[in-house]
Structures are given as structure tokens and as C-alpha cells.
Backbone as a printed PyTorch tensor [residue, N CA C, xyz], in Angstrom:
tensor([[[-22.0090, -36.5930, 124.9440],
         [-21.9680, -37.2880, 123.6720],
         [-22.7020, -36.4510, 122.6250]],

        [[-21.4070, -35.8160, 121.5720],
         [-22.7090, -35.3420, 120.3770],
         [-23.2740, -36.4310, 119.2800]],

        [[-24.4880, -36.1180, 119.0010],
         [-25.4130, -36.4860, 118.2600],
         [-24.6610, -36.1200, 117.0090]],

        [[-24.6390, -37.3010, 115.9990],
         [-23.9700, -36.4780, 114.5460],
         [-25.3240, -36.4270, 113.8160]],

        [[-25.0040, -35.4570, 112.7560],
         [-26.2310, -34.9380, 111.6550],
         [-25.9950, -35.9960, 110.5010]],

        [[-27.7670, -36.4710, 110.2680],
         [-27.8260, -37.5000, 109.5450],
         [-28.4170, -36.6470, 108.4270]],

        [[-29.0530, -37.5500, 107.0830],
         [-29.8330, -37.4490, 105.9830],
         [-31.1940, -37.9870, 106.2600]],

        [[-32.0650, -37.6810, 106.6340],
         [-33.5400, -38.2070, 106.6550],
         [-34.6040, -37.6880, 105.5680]],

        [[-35.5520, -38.9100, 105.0740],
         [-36.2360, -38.5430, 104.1740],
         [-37.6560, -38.4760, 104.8740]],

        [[-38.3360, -37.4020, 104.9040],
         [-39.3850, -37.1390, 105.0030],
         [-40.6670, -37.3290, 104.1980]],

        [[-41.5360, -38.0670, 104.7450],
         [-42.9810, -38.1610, 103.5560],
         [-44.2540, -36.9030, 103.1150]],

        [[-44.1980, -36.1630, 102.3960],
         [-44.9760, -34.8110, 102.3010],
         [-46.2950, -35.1410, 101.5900]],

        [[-47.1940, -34.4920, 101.6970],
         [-48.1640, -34.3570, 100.9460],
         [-47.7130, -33.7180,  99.2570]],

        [[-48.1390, -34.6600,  98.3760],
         [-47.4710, -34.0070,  96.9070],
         [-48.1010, -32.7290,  96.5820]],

        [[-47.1760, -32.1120,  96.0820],
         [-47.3790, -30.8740,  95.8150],
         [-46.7820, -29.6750,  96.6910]],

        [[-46.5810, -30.2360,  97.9070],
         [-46.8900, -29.2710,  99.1860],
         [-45.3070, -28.9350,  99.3700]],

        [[-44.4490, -29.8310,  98.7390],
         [-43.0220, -29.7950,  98.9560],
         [-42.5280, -28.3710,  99.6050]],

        [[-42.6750, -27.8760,  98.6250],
         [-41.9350, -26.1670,  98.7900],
         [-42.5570, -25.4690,  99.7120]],

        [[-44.0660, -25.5060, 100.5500],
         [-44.2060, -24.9150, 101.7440],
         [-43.5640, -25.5510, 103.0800]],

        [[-43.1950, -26.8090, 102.9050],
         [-43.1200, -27.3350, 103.9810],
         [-41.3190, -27.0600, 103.9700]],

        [[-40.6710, -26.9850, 103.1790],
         [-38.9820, -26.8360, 102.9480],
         [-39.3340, -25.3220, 102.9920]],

        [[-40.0400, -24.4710, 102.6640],
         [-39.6760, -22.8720, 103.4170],
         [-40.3270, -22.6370, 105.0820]],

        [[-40.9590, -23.5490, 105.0760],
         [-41.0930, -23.9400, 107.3080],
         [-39.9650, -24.1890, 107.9480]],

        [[-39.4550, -25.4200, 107.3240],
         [-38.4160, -25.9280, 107.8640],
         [-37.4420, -24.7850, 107.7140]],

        [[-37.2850, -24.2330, 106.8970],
         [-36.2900, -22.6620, 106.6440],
         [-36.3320, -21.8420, 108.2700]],

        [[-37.9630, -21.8240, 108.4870],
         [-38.1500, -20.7760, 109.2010],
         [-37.9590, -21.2380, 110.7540]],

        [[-37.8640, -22.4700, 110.9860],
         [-37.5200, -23.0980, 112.1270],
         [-35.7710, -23.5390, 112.4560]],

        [[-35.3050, -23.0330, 110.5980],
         [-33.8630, -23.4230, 111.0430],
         [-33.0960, -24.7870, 110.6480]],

        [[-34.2310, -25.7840, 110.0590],
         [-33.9640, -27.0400, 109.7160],
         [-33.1290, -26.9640, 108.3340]],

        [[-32.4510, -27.3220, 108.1660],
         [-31.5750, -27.6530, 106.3720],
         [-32.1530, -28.8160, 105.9260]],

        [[-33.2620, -28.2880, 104.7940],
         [-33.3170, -29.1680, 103.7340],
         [-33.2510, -29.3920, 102.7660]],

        [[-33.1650, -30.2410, 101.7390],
         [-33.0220, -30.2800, 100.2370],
         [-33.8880, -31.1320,  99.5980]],

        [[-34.6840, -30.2550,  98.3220],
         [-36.1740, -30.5950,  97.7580],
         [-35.2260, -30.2590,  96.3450]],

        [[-34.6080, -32.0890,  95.9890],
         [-34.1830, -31.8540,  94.4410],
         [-35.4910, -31.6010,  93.4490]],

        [[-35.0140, -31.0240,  92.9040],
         [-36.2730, -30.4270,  91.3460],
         [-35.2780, -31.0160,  89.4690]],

        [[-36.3450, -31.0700,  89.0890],
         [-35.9800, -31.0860,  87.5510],
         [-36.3820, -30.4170,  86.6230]],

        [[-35.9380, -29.9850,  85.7490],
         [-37.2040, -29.3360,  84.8870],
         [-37.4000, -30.5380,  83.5570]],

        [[-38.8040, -30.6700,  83.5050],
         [-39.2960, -32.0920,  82.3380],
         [-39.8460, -30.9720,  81.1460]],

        [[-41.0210, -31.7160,  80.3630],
         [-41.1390, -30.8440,  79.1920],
         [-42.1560, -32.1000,  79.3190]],

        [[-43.2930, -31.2260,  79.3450],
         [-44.7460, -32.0250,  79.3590],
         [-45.6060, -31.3830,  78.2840]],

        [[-46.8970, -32.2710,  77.7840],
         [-47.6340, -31.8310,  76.7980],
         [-49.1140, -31.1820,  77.6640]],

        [[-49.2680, -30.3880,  77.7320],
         [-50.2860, -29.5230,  77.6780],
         [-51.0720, -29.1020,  76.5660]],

        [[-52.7310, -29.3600,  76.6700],
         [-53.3170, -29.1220,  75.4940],
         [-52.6900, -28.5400,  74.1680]],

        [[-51.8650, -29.9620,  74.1150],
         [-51.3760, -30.3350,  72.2170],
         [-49.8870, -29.1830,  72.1350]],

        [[-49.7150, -28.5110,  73.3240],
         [-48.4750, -28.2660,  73.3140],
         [-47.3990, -28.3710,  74.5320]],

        [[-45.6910, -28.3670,  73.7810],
         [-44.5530, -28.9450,  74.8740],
         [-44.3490, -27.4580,  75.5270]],

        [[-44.4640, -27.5540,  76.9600],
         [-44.3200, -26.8550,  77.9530],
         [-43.3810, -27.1610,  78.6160]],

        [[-42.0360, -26.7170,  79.3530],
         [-41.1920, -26.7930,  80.1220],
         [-41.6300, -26.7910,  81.5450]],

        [[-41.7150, -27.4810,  82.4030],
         [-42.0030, -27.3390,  84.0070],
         [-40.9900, -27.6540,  84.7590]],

        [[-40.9190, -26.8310,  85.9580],
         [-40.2560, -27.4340,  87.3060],
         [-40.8610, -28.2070,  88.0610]],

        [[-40.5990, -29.4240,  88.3560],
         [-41.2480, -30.5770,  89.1640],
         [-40.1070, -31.1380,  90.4400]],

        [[-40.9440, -31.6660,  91.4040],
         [-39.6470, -32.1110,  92.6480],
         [-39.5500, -33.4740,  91.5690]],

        [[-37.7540, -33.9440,  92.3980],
         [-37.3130, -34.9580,  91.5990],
         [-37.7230, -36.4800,  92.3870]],

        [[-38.5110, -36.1750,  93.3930],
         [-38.8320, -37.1130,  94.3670],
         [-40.0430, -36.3740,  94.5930]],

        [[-41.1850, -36.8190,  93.8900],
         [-42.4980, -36.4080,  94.0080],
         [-43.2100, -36.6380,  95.7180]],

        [[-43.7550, -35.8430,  96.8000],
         [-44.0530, -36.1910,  97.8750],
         [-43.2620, -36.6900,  98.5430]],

        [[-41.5070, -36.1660,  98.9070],
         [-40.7100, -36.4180,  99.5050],
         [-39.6960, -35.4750,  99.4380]],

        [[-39.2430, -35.2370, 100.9320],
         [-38.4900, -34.0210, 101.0690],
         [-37.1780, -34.4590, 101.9550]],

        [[-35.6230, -34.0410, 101.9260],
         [-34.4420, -34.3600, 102.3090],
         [-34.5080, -33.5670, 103.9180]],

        [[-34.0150, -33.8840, 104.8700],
         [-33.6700, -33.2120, 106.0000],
         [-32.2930, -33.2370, 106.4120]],

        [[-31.1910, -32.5760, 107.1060],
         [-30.1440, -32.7340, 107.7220],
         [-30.4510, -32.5800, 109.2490]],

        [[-30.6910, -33.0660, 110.1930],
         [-30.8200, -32.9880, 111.5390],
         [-30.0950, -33.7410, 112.1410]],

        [[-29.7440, -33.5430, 113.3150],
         [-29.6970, -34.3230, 114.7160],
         [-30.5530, -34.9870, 115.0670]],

        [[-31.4830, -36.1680, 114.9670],
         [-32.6470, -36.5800, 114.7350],
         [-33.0330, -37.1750, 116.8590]],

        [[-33.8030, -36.1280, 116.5650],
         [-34.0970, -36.3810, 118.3440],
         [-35.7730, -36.7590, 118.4620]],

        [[-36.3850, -36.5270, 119.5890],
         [-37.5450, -36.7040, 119.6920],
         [-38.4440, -35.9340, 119.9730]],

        [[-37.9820, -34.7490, 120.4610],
         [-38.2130, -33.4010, 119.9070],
         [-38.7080, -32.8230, 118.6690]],

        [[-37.6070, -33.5240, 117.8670],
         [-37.7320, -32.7180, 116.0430],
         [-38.8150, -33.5590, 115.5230]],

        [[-38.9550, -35.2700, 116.2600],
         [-39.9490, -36.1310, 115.5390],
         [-41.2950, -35.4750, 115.4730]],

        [[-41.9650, -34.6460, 117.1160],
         [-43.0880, -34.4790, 117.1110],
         [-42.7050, -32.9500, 116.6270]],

        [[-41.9030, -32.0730, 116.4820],
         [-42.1500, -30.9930, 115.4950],
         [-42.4510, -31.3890, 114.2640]],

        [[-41.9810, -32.3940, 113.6970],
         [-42.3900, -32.4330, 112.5970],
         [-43.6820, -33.2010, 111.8620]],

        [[-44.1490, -34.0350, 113.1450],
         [-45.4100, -34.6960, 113.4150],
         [-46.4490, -33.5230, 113.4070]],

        [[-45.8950, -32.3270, 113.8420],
         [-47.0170, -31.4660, 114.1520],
         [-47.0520, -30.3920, 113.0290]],

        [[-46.3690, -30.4750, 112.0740],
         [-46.4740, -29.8110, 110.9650],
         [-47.4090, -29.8640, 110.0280]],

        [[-47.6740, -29.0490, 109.3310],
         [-48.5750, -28.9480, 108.2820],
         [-48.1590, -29.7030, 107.1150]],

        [[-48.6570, -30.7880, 106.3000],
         [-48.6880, -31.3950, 105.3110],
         [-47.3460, -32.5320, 105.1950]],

        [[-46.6830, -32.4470, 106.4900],
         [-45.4310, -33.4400, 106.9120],
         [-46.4940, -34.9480, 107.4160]],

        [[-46.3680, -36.1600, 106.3780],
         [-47.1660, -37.4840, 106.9680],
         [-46.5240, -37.9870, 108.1780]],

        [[-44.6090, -38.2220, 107.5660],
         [-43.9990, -38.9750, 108.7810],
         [-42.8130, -39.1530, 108.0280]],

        [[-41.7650, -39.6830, 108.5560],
         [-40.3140, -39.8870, 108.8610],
         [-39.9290, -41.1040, 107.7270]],

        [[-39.5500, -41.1100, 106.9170],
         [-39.0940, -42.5290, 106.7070],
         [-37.8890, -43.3590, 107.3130]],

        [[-37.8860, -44.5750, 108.0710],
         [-36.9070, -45.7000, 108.6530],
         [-35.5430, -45.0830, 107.8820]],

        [[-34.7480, -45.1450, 108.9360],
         [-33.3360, -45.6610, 108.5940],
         [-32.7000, -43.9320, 108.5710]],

        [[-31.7620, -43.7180, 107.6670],
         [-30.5250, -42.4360, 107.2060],
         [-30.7920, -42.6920, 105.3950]],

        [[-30.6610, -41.7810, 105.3090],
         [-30.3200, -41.8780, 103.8210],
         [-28.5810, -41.4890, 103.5330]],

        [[-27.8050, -42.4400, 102.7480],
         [-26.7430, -41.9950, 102.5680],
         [-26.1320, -40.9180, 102.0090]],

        [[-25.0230, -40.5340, 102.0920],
         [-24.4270, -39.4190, 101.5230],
         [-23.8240, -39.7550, 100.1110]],

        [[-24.1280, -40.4970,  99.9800],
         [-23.6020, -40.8770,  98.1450],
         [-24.7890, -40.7880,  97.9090]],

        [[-25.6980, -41.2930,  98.1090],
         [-27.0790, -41.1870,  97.3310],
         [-27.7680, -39.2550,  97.3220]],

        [[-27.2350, -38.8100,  98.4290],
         [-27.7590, -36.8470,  98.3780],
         [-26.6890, -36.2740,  97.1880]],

        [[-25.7210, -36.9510,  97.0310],
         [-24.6690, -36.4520,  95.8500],
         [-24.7770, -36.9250,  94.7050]],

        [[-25.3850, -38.3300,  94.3740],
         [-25.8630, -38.7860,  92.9600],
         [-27.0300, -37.6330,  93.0700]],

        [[-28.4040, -37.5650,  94.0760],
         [-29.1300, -36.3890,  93.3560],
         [-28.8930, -35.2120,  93.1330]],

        [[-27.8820, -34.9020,  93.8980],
         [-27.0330, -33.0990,  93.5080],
         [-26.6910, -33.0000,  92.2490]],

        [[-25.8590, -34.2240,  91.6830],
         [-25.3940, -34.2930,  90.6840],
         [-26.6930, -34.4670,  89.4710]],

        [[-28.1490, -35.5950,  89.6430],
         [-28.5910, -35.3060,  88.9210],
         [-29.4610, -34.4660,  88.5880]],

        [[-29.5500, -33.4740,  89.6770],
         [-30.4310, -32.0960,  89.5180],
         [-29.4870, -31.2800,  88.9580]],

        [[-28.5780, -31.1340,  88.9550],
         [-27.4530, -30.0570,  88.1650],
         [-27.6870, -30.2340,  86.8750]],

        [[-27.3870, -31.6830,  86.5410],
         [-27.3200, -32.1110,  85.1390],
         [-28.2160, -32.8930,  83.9320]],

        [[-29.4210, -32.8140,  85.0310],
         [-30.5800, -33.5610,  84.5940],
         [-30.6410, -33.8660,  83.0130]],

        [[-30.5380, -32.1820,  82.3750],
         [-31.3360, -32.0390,  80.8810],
         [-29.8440, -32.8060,  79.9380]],

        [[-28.5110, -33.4120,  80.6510],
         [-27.6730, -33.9140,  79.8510],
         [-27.3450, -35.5410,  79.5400]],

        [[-28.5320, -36.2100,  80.6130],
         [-28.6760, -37.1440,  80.3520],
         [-28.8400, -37.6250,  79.2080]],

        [[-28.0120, -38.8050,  78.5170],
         [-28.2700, -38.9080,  76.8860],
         [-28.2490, -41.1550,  77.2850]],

        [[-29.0370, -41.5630,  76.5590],
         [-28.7420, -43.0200,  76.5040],
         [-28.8720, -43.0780,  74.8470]],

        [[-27.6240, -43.6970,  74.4380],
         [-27.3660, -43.5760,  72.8040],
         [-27.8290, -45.4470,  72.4090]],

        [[-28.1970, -45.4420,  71.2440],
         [-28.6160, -47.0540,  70.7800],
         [-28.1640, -46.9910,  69.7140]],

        [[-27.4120, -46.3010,  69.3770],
         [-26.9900, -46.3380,  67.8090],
         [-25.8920, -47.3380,  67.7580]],

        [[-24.8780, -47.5980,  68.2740],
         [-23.7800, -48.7720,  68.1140],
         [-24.1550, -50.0210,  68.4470]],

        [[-23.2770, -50.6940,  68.1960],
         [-23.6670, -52.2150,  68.8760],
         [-24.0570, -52.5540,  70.0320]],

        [[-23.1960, -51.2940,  71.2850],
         [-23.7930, -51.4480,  73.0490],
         [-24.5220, -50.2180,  72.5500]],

        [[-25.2260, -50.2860,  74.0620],
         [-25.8760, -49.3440,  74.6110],
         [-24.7830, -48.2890,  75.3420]],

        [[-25.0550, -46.9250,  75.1780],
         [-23.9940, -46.3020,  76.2260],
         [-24.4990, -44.9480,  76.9150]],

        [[-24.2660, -44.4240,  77.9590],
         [-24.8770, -43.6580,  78.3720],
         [-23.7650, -42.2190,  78.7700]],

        [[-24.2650, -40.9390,  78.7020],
         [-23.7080, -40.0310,  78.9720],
         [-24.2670, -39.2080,  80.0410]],

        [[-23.8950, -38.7220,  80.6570],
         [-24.3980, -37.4030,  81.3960],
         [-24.3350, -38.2580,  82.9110]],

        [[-25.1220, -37.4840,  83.8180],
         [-25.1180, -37.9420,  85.1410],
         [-25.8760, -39.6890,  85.4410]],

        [[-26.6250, -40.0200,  84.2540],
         [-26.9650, -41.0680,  84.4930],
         [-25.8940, -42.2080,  84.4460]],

        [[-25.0210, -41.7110,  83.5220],
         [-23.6710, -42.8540,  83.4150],
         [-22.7930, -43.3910,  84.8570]],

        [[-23.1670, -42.5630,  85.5420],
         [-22.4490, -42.6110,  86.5110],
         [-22.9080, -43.8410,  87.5780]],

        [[-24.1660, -44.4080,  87.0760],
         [-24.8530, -45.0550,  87.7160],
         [-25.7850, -46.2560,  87.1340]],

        [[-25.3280, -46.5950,  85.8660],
         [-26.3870, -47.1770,  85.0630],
         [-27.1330, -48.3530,  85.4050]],

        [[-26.6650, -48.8510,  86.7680],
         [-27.2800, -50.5280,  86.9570],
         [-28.7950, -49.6410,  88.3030]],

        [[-28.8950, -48.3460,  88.1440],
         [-29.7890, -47.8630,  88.6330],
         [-31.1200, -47.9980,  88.0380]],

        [[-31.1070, -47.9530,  86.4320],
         [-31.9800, -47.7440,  85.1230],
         [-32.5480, -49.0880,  85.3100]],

        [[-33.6760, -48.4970,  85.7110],
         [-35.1530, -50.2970,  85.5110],
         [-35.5460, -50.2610,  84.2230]],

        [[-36.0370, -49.2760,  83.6830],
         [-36.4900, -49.5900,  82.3790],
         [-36.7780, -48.1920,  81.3310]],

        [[-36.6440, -48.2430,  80.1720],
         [-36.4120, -47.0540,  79.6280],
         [-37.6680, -47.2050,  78.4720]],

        [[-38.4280, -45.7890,  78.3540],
         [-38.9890, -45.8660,  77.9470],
         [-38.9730, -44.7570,  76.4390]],

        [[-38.2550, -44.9300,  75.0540],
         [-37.6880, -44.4940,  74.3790],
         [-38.8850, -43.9320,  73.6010]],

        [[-40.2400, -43.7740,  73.3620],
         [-41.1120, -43.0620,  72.6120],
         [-41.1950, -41.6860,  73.2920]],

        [[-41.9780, -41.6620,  75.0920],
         [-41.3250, -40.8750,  75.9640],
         [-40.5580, -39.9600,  76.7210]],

        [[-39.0080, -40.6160,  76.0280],
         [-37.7390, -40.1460,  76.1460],
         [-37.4780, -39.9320,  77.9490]],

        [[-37.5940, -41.2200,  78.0860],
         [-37.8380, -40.9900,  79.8560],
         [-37.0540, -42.6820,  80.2980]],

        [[-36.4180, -42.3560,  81.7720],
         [-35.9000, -43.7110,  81.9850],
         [-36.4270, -43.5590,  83.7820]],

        [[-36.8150, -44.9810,  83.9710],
         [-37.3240, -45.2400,  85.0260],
         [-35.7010, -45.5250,  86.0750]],

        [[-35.8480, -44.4760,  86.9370],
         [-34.8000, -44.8820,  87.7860],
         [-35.0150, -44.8530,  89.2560]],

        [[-34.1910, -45.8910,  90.2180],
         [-33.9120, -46.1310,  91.4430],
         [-33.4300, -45.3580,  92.0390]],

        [[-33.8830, -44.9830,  93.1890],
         [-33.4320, -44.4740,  94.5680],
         [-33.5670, -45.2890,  96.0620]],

        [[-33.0140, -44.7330,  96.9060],
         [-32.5820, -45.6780,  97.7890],
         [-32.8680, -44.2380,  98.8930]],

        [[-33.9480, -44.4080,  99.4640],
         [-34.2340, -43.0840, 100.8390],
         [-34.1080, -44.0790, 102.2040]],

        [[-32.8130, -44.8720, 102.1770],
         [-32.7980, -45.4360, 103.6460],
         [-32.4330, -46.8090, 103.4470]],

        [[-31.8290, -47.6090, 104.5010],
         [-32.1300, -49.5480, 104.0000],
         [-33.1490, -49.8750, 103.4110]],

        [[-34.7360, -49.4720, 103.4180],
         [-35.9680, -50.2680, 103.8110],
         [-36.4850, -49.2070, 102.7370]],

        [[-36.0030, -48.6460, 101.8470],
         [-36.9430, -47.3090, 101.2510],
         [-36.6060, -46.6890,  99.7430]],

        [[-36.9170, -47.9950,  98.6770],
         [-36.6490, -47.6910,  97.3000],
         [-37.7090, -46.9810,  96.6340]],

        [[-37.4130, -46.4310,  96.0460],
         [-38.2500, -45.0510,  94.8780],
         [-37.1810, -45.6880,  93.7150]],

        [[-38.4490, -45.6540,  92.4860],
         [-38.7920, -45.5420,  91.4150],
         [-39.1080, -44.1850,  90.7030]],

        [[-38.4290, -43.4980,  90.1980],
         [-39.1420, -42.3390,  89.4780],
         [-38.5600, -41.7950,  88.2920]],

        [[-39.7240, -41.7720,  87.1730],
         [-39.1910, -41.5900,  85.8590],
         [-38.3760, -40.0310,  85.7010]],

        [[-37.2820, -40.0490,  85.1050],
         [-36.8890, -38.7720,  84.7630],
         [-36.1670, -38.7950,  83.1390]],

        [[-36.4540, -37.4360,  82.9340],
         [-36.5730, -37.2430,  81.4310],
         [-34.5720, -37.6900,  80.9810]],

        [[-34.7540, -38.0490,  79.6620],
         [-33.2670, -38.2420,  79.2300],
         [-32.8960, -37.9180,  78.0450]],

        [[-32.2570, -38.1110,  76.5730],
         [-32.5070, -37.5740,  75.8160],
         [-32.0040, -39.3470,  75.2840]],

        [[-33.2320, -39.7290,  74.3100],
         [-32.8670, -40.7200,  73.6410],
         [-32.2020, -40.7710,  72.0250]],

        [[-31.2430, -41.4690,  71.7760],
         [-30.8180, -41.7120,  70.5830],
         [-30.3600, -42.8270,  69.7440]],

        [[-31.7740, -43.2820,  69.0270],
         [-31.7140, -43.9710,  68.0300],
         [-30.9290, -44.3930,  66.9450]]])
């Protein structure tokens, strides 16, 4: 009987993302550590940064055995496993919104509200938008049992 390859979300120490996804490189594991680039204020000026798009959380593709659990138990800055699979529509809404991040637009100028870019594709995702900011609080789904919240930048229009 083969084992099919799932989506698992892994819990990382923040920050640590990118050593622990070039380990997993070196052991052979496929993973994916979506990034964005935001535009933060640094002493009184806007700076462009690369940030993960899932702060302290990293994507895996495995055969999920018990083997790989305590390899990855025994890793450096890896906490633990999160419950369940993560779906394959949800690794392709973030493909899609790491590609297209900076085209996100939510317009307020007409009578509706309307949205463009990769967020449109998904709008009953949007908890709450925060238009001084220029940032919208959005949902993710890392499993049945495993919602994320995390703001990402959009371009607002008044």
C-alpha cells in the first residue's frame, strides 16, 4: 500500500523559517515558506522588506510517517506538527497570493465595495480591513482544527 503525499503545516520558531526550509532541503523534504514583501516604517522612514506570509509556520509535502515525525521532533527550531492535511486549494490560494501580493487593491469609491487582485478571488476570507494602514486582516485554514489570521498589505482606495 502506497502512502500518498500530503500538505502539512509545521510550527517554527519565528524568524527561524528559512534555516529550517534549507534543512529540510538538505534531508530532501519539499517545502514551501510563502513570503511577501510589506513596506514598513523604520525610524521615520518606508522601507520595503521580505517577511514569511505565515509568520512561525512552514509548508511540508511528505509521506507523513513516524519516522519523519521524530526527524522533525529532533530538529532545530521545528516546535511540532500541526493536526490534520492542509488542502491543496488553500497551498494554491497562497501561491497565488505570494505571486501577486503587491496587486491586491480593495476600492471604496462606488456604491459596493470591490476588490481586485488575488484577494478577489476569495473575499469572504477578509475579517477586517484596516484602511489608514493599508492592510487587510485575512484567514487561513492550516488543517480542519487550524485557522491563522494574518494581516497582509493591500492597496486601499478611497
Amino acid at each position: 500500500m502506497e502512502i500518498k503525499a500530503v500538505w502539512k503545516a509545521i510550527k517554527v520558531t519565528v524568524g527561524k523559517e528559512r534555516q529550517v526550509t534549507e534543512a529540510l532541503a538538505e534531508l530532501g523534504i519539499e517545502s514551501y515558506l510563502p513570503m511577501v514583501t510589506i513596506a514598513e516604517r523604520r525610524r521615520g522612514e518606508w522601507e520595503e522588506r521580505q517577511r514569511a506570509l505565515l509568520e512561525g509556520y512552514l509548508l511540508i509535502h511528505v509521506n507523513w510517517t513516524a519516522e519523519l515525525y521524530y526527524t522533525l521532533k529532533n530538529m532545530w527550531y521545528v516546535q511540532y506538527p500541526l493536526a490534520g492535511s492542509v488542502e491543496e486549494a488553500e497551498i494554491l490560494y497562497l501561491k497565488q497570493y505570494e505571486a501577486l501580493a503587491c496587486q491586491s487593491v480593495i476600492d471604496y469609491t462606488g456604491e459596493w465595495v470591490t476588490y481586485r487582485g488575488p484577494i478577489a478571488s476569495a473575499p469572504e476570507r477578509i475579517v477586517k480591513v484596516d484602511k489608514r494602514k493599508g492592510r487587510a486582516l485575512v484567514r487561513f485554514e492550516l488543517g480542519p482544527e487550524n485557522v491563522m489570521k494574518r494581516w497582509l498589505p493591500v492597496k486601499i482606495i478611497r
